[in-house]
Z-matrix of the N, CA and C atoms (Angstrom, degrees):
N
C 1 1.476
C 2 1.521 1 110.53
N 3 1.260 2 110.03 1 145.57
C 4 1.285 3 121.44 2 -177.03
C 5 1.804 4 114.03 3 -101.40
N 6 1.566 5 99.73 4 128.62
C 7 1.551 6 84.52 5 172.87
C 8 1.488 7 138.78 6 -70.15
N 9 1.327 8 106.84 7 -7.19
C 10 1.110 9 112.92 8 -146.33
C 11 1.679 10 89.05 9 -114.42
N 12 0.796 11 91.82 10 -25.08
C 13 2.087 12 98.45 11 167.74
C 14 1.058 13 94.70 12 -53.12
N 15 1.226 14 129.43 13 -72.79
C 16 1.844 15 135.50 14 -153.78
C 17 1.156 16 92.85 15 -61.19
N 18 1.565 17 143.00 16 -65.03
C 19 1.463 18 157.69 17 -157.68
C 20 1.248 19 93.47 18 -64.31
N 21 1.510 20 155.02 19 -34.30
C 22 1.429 21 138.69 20 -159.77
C 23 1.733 22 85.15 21 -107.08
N 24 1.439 23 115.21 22 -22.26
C 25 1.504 24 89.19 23 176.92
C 26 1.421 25 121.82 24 -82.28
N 27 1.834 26 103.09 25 -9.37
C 28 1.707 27 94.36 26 -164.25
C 29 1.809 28 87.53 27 -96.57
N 30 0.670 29 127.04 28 -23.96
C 31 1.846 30 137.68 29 150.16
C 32 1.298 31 103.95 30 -6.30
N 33 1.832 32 94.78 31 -84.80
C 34 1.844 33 96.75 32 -157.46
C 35 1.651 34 88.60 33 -88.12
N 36 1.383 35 122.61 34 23.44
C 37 1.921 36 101.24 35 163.37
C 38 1.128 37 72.03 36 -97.98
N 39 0.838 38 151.11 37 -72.02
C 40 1.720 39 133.12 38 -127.82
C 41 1.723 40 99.35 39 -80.49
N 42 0.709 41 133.89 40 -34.79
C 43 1.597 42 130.06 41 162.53
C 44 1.163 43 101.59 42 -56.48
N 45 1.398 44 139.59 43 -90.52
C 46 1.304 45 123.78 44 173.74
C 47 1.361 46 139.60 45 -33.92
N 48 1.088 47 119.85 46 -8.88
C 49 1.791 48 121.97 47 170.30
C 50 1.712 49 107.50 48 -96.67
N 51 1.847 50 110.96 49 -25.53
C 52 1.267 51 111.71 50 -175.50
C 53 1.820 52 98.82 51 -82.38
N 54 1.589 53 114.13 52 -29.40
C 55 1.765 54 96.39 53 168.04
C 56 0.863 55 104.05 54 -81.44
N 57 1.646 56 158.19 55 -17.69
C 58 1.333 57 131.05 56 169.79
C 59 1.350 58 134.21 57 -60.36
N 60 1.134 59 101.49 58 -22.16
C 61 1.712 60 146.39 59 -175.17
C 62 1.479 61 107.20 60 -71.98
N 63 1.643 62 115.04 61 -72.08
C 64 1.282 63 121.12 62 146.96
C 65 1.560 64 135.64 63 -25.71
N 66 1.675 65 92.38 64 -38.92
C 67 1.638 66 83.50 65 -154.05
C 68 1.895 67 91.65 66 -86.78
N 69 1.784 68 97.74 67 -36.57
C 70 1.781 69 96.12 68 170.56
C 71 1.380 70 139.82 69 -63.17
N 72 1.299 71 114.56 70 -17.95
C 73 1.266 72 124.76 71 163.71
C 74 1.161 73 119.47 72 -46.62
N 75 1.372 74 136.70 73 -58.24
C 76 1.339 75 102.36 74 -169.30
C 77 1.431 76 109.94 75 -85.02
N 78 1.750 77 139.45 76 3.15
C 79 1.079 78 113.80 77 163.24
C 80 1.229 79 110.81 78 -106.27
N 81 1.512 80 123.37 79 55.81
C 82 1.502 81 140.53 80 111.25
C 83 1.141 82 128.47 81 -49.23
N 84 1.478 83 116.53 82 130.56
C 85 1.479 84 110.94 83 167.58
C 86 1.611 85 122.49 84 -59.10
């Protein structure tokens, strides 16, 4: 196993949950 496999995958999740995050916020109340 590669470390850096796991690390680029927990990468673009965590980038991707922080633009989803982004993008839902403002149609939050």
């Amino acid at each position: 196993m590669r470390v850096s496999v796991s690390v680029s995958t927990v990468a673009s999740f965590l980038v991707r949950s922080m633009t989803l995050g982004l993008a839902l916020m403002p149609t939050s109340p």
